[in-house]
C-alpha positions as semicolon CSV with decimal commas, in nm:
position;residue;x (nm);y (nm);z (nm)
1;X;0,000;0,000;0,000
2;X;0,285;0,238;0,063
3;X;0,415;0,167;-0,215
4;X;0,125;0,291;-0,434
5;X;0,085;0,571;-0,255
6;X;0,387;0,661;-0,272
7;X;0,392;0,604;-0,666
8;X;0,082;0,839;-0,690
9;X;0,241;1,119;-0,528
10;X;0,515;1,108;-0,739
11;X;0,306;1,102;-1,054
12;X;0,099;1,384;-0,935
13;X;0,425;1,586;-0,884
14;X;0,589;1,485;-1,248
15;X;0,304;1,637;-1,397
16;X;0,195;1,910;-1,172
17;X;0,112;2,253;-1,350
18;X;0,331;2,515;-1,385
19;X;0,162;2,846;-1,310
20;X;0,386;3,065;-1,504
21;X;0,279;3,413;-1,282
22;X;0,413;3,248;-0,979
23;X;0,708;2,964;-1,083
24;X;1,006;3,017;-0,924
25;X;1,328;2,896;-1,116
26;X;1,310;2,521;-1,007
27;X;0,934;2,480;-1,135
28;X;1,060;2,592;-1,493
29;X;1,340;2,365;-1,455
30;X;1,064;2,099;-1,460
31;X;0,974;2,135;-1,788
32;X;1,100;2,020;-2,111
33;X;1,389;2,143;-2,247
34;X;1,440;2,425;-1,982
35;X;1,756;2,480;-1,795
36;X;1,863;2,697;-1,496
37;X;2,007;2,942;-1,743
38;X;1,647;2,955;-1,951
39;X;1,432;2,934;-1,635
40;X;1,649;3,228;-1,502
41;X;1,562;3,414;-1,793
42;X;1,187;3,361;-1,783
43;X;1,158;3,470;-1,410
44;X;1,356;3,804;-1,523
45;X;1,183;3,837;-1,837
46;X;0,822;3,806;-1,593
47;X;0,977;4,041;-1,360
48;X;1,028;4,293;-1,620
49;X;0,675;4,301;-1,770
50;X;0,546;4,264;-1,442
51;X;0,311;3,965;-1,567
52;X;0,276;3,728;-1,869
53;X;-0,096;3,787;-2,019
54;X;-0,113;3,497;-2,213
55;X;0,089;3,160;-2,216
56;X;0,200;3,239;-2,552
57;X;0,398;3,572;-2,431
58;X;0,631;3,277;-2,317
59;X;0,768;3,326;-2,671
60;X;0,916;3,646;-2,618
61;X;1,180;3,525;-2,356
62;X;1,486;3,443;-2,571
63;X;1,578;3,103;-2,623
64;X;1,207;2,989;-2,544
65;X;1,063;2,886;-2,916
66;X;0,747;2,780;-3,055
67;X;0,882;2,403;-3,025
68;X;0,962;2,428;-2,683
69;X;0,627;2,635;-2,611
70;X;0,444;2,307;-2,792
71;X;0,640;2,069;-2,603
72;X;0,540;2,194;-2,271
73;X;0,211;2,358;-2,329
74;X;-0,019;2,079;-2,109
75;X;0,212;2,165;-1,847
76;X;0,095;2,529;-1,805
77;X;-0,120;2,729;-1,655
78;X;-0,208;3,151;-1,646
79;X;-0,279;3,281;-1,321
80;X;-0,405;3,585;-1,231
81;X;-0,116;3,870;-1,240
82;X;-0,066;3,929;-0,852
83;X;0,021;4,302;-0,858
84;X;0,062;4,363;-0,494
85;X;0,429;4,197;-0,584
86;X;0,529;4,337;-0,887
87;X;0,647;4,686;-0,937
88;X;0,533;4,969;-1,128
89;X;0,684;5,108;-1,467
């Protein structure tokens, strides 16, 4: 029995979401094809706009691709843009 519960907790956490508003570095690391240095850059790129407004916007971080969007895209998720953490422009 521990055993299977143990194996369903670990599936849950291979393919838990990735809220893309909130991910830290290690979440991105999670997905396909990211590394430290990408997943670096897509917490600095989110930083910079503040919020992404659409999964797609993902696109606009260099290095991150259509391919790499379509690879990971089930994995995903938009949350809301918490503002009360973000700075103004």
């Amino acid at each position: 029995m521990k055993i299977i519960t143990t194996l369903l907790l670990s599936a849950t956490f291979m393919f838990a979401n990735v809220e893309i508003n909130t991910a830290t570095v290690k979440d991105f690391e999670s997905l396909k094809g990211i590394g430290v240095k990408k997943a670096e850059d897509i917490v600095k790129y989110r930083k910079s706009i503040q919020c992404f407004k659409s999964i797609n916007e993902l696109t606009d971080v260099k290095g991150i691709g259509e391919a790499t969007l379509k690879k990971n895209i089930k994995e995903l998720t938009l949350g809301k843009c918490n503002k009360a953490t973000t700075k103004k422009k």
